[in-house]
C-alpha positions as CSV (number, residue, x, y, z in Angstrom):
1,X,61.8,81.6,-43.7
2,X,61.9,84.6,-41.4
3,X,62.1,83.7,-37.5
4,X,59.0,83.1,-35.7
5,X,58.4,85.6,-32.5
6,X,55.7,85.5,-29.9
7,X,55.2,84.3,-26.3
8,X,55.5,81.0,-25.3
9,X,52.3,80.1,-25.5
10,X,52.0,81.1,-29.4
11,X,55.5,78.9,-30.5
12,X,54.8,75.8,-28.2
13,X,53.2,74.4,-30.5
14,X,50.9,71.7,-28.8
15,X,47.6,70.6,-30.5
16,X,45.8,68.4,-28.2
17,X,43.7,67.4,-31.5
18,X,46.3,65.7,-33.1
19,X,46.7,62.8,-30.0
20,X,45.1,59.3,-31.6
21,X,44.2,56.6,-29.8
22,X,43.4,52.9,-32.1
23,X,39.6,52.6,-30.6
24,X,39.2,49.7,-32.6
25,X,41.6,47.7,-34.4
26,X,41.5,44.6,-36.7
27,X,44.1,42.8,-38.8
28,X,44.5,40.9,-42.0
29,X,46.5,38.6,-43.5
30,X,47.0,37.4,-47.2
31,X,49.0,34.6,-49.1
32,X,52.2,36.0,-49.8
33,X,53.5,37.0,-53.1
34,X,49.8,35.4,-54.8
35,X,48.2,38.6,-52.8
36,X,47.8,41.9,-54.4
37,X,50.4,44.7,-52.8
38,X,48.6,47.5,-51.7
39,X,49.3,50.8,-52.9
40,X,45.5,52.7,-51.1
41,X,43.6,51.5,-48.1
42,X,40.2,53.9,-48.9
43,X,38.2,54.3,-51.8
44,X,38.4,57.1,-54.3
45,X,36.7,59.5,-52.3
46,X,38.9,58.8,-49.3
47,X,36.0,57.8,-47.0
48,X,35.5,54.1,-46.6
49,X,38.2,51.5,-46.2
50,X,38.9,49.4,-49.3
51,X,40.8,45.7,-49.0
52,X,41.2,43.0,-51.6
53,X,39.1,39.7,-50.6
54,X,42.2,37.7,-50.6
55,X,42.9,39.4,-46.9
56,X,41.4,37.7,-44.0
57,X,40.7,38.8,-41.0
58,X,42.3,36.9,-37.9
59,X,39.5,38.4,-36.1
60,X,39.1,39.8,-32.5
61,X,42.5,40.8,-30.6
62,X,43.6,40.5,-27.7
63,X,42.9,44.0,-25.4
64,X,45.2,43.5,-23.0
65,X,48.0,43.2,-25.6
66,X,46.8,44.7,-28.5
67,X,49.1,45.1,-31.4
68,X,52.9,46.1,-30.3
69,X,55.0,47.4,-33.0
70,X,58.7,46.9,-32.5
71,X,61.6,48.4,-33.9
72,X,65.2,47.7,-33.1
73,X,67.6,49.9,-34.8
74,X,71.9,48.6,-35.5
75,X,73.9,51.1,-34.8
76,X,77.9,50.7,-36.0
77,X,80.4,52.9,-33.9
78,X,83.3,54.4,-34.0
79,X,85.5,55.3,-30.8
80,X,88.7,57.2,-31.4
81,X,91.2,58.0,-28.3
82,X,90.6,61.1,-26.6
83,X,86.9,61.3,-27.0
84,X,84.0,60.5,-24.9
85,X,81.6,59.4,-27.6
86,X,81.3,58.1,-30.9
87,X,82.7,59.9,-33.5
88,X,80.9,58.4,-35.9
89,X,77.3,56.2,-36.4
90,X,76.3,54.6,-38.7
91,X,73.1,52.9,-39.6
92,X,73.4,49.8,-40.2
93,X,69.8,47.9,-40.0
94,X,66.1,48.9,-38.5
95,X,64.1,45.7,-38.4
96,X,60.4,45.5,-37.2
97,X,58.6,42.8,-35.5
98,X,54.7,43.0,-34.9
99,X,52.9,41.1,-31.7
100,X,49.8,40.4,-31.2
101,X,47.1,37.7,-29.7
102,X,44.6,36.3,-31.4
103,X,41.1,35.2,-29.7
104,X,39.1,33.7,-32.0
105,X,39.1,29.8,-33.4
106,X,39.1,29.7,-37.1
107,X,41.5,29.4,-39.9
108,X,43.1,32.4,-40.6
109,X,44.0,32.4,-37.3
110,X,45.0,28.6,-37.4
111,X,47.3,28.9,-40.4
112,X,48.7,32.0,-39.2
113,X,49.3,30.8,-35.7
114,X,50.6,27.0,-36.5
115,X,52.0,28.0,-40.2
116,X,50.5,26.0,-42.2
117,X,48.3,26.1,-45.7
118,X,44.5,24.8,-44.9
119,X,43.2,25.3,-48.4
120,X,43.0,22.0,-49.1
121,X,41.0,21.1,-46.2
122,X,37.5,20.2,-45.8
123,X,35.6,18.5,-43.2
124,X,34.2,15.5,-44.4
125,X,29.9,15.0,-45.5
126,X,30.5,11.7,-43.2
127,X,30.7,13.8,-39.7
128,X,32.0,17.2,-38.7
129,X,35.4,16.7,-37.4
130,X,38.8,18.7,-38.7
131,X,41.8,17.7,-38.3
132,X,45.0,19.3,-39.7
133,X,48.5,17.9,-38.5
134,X,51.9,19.8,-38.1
135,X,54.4,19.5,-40.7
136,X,57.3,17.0,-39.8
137,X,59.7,19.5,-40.9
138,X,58.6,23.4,-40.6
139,X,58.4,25.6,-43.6
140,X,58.9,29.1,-44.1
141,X,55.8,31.0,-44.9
142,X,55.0,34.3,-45.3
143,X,52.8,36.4,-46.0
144,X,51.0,40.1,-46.3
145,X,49.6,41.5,-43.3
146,X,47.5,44.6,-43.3
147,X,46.7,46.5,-39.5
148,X,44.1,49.0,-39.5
149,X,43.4,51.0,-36.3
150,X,40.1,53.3,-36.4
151,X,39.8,56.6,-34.3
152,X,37.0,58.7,-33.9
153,X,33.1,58.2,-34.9
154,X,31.2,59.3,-38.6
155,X,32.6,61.8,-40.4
156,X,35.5,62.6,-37.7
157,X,36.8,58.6,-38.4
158,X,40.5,58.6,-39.3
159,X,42.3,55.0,-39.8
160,X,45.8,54.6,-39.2
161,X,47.1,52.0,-41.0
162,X,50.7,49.6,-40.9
163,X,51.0,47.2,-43.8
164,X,54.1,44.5,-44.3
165,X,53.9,43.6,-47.2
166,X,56.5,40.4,-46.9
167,X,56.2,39.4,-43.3
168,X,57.3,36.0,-41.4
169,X,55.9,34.2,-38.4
170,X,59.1,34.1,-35.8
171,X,57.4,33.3,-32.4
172,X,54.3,31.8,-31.8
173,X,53.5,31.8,-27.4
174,X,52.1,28.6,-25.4
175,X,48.4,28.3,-25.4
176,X,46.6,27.7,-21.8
177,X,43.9,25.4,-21.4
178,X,41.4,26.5,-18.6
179,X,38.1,27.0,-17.4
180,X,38.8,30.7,-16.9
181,X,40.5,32.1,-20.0
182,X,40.1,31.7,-23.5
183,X,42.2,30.2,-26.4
184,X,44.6,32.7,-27.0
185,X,47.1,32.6,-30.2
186,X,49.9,35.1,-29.8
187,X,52.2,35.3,-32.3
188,X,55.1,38.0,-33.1
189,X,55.9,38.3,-36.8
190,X,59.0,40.0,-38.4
191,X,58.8,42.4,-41.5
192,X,61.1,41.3,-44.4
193,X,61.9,43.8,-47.3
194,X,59.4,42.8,-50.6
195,X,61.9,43.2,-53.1
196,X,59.0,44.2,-55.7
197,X,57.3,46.4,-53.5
198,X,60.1,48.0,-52.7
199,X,59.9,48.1,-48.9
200,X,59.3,46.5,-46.2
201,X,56.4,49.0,-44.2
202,X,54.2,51.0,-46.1
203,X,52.3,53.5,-43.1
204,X,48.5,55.1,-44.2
205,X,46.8,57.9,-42.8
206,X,43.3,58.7,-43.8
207,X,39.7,58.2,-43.4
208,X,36.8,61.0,-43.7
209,X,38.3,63.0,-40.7
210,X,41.9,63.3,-42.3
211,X,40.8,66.7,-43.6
212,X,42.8,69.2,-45.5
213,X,42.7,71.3,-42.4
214,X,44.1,68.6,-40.1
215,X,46.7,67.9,-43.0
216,X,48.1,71.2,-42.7
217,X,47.9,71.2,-38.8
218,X,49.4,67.9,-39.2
219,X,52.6,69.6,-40.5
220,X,52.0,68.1,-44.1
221,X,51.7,69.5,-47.5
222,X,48.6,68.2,-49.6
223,X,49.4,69.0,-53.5
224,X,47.1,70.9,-55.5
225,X,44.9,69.6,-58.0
């Protein structure tokens, strides 16, 4: 490719249009491995958002918190005499862990938050009361958990999604009690690799306002037909 030559101005290359900001944000979860993997978040035309009934919605977040995504990368060095720095890195692991705080009572949130399987619980025809205890011994659990953030109104909508397909409760915070906040359920999850999937984050772009023209502004290559 020849060199590119023009004022500073012309080979900056800033596009305020391509800043996003997750207006709106809900999350699912899913029993893992019964759960279909996604592959598409959209229907065939790209357009709508498509997701298998077998992911819940946990419901309203937290805004104060929203959804923090967390990498950590390992890095293995090597120091040799003489030399200021490394002269050699090597990756070793990148590991992701997900936060968030849940606001709503109801169980997807329940099982999510506390770990545990309610599908066999009902409350009874005598009197509506529920009760579900906590396992003497704690299990591991995981499970799929789809994030979809949504930018932009009508035809300029574009979701971003972040979808784990093998994830693992590792922290769940304290819940206050008080007259002047609600229930809140936070809970940070880790992202194992699903071995069958092939990966452990799968990241989606798209939405009626992902355009061929933003594609390409985007720095991406969409194939031909």
């Amino acid at each position: 490719m020849p060199d590119v030559t023009g004022t500073f101005t012309d080979l900056k290359g800033h596009d305020d249009s391509l800043i996003r900001k997750m207006l709106e944000l809900a999350i699912f979860i899913a029993p893992w491995p019964a759960a279909p993997a996604l592959t598409t978040v959209t229907n065939t035309a790209g357009t709508q958002l498509t997701i298998p009934d077998s992911y819940k919605s946990v419901g309203m977040i937290g805004k104060d918190d929203g959804a923090n995504w967390s990498p950590s990368i390992d890095i293995s060095e090597v120091g040799a005499y003489g030399y200021g720095t490394a002269v050699r890195r090597d990756a070793v692991s990148r590991t992701l862990d997900l936060s968030f705080t849940m606001l709503e009572a109801k169980r997807a949130v329940w099982e999510l938050y506390y770990g545990i399987d309610l599908t066999s619980k009902t409350v009874p025809a005598a009197k509506n009361e529920l009760f579900f205890d906590q396992p003497a011994a704690p299990g591991t659990t995981y499970v799929r958990l789809l994030a979809v953030g949504k930018d932009g109104q009508g035809s300029n909508t574009i979701y971003h999604a972040e979808y784990l397909p093998k994830a693992i409760l590792t922290d769940a915070e304290a819940i206050a009690w008080s007259d002047g906040d609600p229930l809140r359920y936070g809970v940070t999850l880790s992202a194992d690799v699903d071995t069958t999937y092939g990966t452990s984050q799968r990241t989606f772009w798209g939405g009626p306002g992902f355009t061929t023209d933003l594609i390409t502004r985007m720095g991406l290559t969409k194939a031909s037909s």
